[in-house]
C-alpha positions, 0 to 999 in steps of 0.5 A: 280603488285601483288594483293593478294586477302584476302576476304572482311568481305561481303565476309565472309558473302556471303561464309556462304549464298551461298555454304555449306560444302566443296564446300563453297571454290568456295565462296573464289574466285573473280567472281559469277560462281564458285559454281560448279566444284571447287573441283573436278576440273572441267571446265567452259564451258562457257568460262568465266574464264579458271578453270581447277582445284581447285588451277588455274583460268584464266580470260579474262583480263590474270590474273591468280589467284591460289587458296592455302590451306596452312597457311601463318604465316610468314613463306612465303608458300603461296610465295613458292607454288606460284612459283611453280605453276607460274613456271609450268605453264609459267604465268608472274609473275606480273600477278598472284593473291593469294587466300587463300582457305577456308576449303575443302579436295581438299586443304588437303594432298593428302593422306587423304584430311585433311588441315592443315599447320605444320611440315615444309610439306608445299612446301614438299607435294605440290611439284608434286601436285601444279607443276602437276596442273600447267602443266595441264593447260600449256598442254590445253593451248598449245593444244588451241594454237596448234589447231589455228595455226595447229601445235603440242602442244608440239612444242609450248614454254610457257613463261610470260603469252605467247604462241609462235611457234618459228616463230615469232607468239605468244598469251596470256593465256587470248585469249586462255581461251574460247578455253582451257576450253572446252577441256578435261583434260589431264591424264598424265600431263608432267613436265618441266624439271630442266633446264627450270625452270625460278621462282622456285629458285629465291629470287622473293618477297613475295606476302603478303608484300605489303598489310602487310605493307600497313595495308590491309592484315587481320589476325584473330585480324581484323576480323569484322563482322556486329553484332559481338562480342567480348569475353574474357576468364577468366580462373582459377589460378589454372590449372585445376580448375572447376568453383564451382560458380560465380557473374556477377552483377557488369560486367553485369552493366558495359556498353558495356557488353552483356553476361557472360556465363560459358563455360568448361574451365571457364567464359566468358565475352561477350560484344560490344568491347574488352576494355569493356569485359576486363575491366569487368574482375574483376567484375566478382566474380568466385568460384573456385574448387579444383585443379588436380595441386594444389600441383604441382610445378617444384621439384615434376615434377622433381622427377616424371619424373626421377621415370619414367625413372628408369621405362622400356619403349617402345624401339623406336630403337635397333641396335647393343648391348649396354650393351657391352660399355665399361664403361671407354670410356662412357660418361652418362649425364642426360639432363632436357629441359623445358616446353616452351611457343609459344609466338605468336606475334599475341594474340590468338583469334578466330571468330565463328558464329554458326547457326541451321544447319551450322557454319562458322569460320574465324581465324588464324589457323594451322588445317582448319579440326581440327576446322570444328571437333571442331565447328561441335562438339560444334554446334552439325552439320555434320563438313562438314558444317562447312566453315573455312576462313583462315586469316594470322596469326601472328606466327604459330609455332604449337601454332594455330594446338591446338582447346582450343581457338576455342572449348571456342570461338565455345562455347560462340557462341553457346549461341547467335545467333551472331558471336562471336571473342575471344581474348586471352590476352598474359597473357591469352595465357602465362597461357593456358597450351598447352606447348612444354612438359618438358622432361628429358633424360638419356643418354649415349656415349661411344669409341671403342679402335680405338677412333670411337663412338661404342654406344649411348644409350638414354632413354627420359621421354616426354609426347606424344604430338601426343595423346594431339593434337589429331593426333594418325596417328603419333603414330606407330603400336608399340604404340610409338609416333614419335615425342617423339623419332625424332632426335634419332631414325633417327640419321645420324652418323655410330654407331654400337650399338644404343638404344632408350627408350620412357617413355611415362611419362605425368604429365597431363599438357596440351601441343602441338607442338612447332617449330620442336617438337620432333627435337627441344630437342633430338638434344641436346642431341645427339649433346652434346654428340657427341661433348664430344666424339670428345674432350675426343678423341682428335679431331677436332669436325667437323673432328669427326663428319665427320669420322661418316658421311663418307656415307652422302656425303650430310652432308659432304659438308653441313660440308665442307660449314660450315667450309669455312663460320665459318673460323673453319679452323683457331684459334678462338679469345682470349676469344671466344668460338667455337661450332657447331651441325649438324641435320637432320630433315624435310628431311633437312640438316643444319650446324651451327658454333657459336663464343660466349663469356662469361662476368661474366657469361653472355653469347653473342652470337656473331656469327653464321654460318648456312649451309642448304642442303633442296633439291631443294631451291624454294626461297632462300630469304625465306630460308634465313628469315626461319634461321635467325627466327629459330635461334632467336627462339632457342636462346631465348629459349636457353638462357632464356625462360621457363615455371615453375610451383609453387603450380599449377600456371604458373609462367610466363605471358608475355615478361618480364618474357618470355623474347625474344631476343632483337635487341641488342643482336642478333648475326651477322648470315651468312646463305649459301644454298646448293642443294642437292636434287632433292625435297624441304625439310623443311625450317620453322623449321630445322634451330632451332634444331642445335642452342641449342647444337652447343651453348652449344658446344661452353660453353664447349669448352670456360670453359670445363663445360657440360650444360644438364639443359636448359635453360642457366645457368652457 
């Protein structure tokens, strides 16, 4: 059985009193000694437990316990990173426990130590450094075992926990741990070959399930502490606007309230519980200032974003010469895609305790360094006395990267002595601004005379989210944000001529990443387009996209894949329309093949086909959840979901104006995984890119009508 290990709330505390700074990783493991050595991956001498560095640890009683920096927020990369490291290191399966590590570099990329979980990297660059750990430890195993039995080390297999000669003697990691722990590390580790992988690519099951369905898994909402409490935040109607005053007699005599206190984004009601400072919200009578948004509504938005891009921009991409297109084979259409909110299941909430000289925070969160950075800031201390527990989070989807929950939380802990959780209503959160931007591109496809795609030239007015979040290292030296232009810059098609235009427009409306980021709308773009050229040319849209992508044989048999699934090859129905898109992003390749109908208007989705080439498949259960989540995701957004704006207040609240897809209308969804690869590539967030054209695909191919303004509306 698996057990994975989540720290107890007496857990919590002892983190905070016993280690400091980075080392207070040590304090997420079971055991008393492990203080020293955790992070740089030193041994235990005493024979105690096996340690060889900060991710394996080996008891006397076999189980091995893998320590990993990585958020878990359904997306399962706790699972996948686990088999890696039981693969390589030959551990039985059922023996294993997970450790979700606190904040340390030694959990951080490799290049610069800093932790957090986002764009699909989780199993892509953990890949040879979990599998280079593991093997590290396989070789000191059988260097322990070799010594006993006076053999070479590597004449010894590894399997389930088990050591053997080949001649009938075998021993278990536990007897070995004594031995293993006091030899030397091994510089240059040697990793099993393809062939002798027996977890990695296999569908073994998730080791969260049992303590999420069983109740015993904590995410950030069950954190409790002794003498914590609870705050909500009321923010202004307005976007943007100061507090000028406030009253907060009538909620400081409701009991259960402690505290009511103003913060930078607006006041906050602190109390025993959440029932008594929500229902106190209305007691507190709030002056507000002028609004920066009070006149912004989506027609002024509009004209401001098309202003910008009658402006020159930063040119991303220059292939070829687009001015030569020929204006008779060109299609130019002008493609709007909305703001758009995360809408985690899980409400926002942090928990913070600062103290004089330290701070500890425990929460669902994406950016363990970007929350040390935000409390140290807000607590005045060094970051690297700031500890982060990381608990599960229910849905991720770039929304718990952003610090505006965790500055307003650190805030309201600063003025108590007292741990602080904050919770955000779905109404408080719908209303937060930090929303996938709102972007509108210009753009234009045209043929040569021999029927081929001679010139995309696309123009995109998006603010940089890379500026908003903090994350500059993603904008290049050209002072052009990467994920504004991803998904247009690195197209896969053969075309002559390409051109790509950034207009860094920003109406100052607060926003961040959203699954797929850059990926998510630029594929819309690209992909409709592309599908105009295949019907204005006269061919099949899959043979046209293959005629571009002669070079990619990866594409090609993704492509190949899709057609079998979707049964493309044969006339679609009486009253259904057919469209597909194919995208790469994340250093993955995925297909997607939809049948839609139309009743009046109202759009179903009926099927959908869904092809993924991401390299080496860890777990294709998990690949398979990973699709199946991003094409609900996307449709929701394609169908339904925006968020507007009228005189500087968010139109939308919760699910019954930001409506998700509901069981009913799921589409039956057949998912088929290639490898193509020799690494992993993304899986939480490459499935969505293609949902939106190959949807829209389909409306044309149905009714010969273009859309460009998501979301859906005929």
């Amino acid at each position: 059985m698996i057990d994975f290990t989540i720290l107890s709330r007496r857990g919590f505390l002892a983190a905070g009193t016993t280690v400091g700074g980075a080392l207070a990783v040590a304090a997420a493991l079971p055991g008393a000694s492990l203080a020293a050595g955790i992070v740089t991956g030193g041994r235990n001498t005493d024979g105690a437990v096996f340690r060889p560095n900060a991710y394996i640890e080996i008891a006397r009683n076999g189980r091995v316990t893998f320590t990993i920096g990585k958020s878990e927020m359904g997306q399962g990369t706790l699972t996948g990173i686990a088999q890696l490291l039981a693969d390589e290191l030959g551990c039985d399966w059922e023996q294993i426990d997970i450790v979700q590590a606190t904040s340390s570099p030694a959990y951080g990329f490799p290049s610069n130590g800093f932790m957090i979980t986002g764009g699909s990297s989780g199993l892509r660059t953990e890949w040879t450094r979990m599998r280079t750990m593991a093997a590290t430890a396989r070789m000191m195993l059988q260097q322990a075992a070799a010594a006993r039995w006076k053999v070479a080390p590597e004449s010894l297999g590894v399997a389930n926990g088990l050591i053997a000669d080949g001649r009938g003697n075998k021993i278990g990691f536990a007897d070995l741990v004594q031995d293993a722990s006091a030899l030397d590390i091994p510089e240059s580790p040697v990793l099993k070959p393809a062939a002798d992988r027996r977890v990695i690519g296999k569908s073994v099951k998730r080791v969260d399930t049992l303590q999420k369905i069983t109740g015993k898994a904590q995410f950030g909402i069950d954190v409790d502490l002794p003498g914590m409490v609870t705050a909500i935040v009321i923010s202004p109607p307005q976007l943007g606007a100061p507090v000028k005053s406030f009253n907060a007699e009538r909620a400081l005599a409701r009991p259960g309230v402690v505290a009511v206190v103003k913060i930078s984004t607006g006041i906050a009601i602190v109390g025993d519980h959440y029932w008594a400072v929500h229902s106190a919200r209305d007691d507190v009578d709030v002056e507000w200032g002028d609004s920066p948004f009070a006149g912004v509504d989506m027609d002024t938005i509009r004209s401001g974003y098309r202003k910008a891009l009658d402006k020159p921009g930063k040119v991303a991409r220059d292939t070829g010469d687009v001015t030569a297109v020929d204006r008779d084979r060109a299609i130019t259409h002008e493609f709007e895609q909305p703001y758009l909110a995360h809408a985690c299941m899980e409400p926002m909430n942090f928990t913070v305790w600062i103290k004089p000289d330290s701070a500890q925070a425990w929460g669902p969160t994406q950016a363990q360094s970007f929350v040390q950075g935000t409390v140290a800031k807000v607590a005045g201390i060094d970051p690297k006395k700031v500890t982060v527990h990381t608990t599960f989070l229910g849905g991720g989807f770039g929304r718990r990267s952003a610090q505006d929950f965790v500055q307003a939380a650190a805030e309201i802990a600063k003025s108590t002595d007292r741990p602080v959780k904050l919770v955000y209503s779905r109404e408080d959160d719908m209303r937060a601004a930090r929303y996938r931007p709102f972007n509108l591109t210009r753009a234009t496809a045209a043929l040569d005379e021999k029927g081929n795609v001679s010139t995309l030239d696309v123009k995109i007015a998006i603010p940089s989210v890379s500026k908003w979040s903090g994350l500059k290292f993603l904008i290049d030296k050209n002072g052009i944000d990467k994920q504004a232009v991803e998904g247009l810059v690195n197209i896969a098609y053969d075309i002559p001529n390409v051109r790509v235009e950034w207009i860094d427009h920003d109406p100052m409306i607060p926003v961040h990443f959203w699954r797929a980021v850059g990926s998510s709308h630029n594929p819309f773009v690209v992909e409709s387009l592309i599908d105009d050229l295949a019907h204005a040319a006269g061919h099949d849209p899959i043979a046209f996209r293959r005629s571009h992508l002669a070079a990619k044989p990866r594409h090609l048999a993704v492509l190949d894949r899709l057609v079998l699934d979707s049964g493309w090859d044969r006339p679609a129905p009486t009253g259904i329309g057919r469209g597909m898109a194919i995208v790469e992003s994340f250093e993955s390749i995925v297909a997607q093949a939809v049948e839609i109908r139309l009743d009046d208007g109202d759009l179903s989705v009926d099927k959908v086909a869904c092809v993924i080439d991401c390299g080496v498949a860890v777990n294709p259960g998990l690949i398979e959840a990973q699709m199946q989540g991003s094409i609900v995701y996307g449709l929701s957004a394609f169908l339904r979901n925006q968020v507007t704006l009228d005189g500087g207040v968010v139109d939308q609240s919760n699910f019954h104006d930001y409506e998700p897809l509901r069981m009913p209308e799921m589409p039956v969804i057949k998912v088929s995984i290639i490898e193509g690869g020799e690494n992993p590539g993304g899986v939480g967030e490459p499935g969505l890119p293609p949902i939106l054209p190959a949807v829209a695909n389909a409306v044309f191919a149905l009714t010969g009508k273009r859309l460009t303004r998501l979301p859906y509306e005929l």
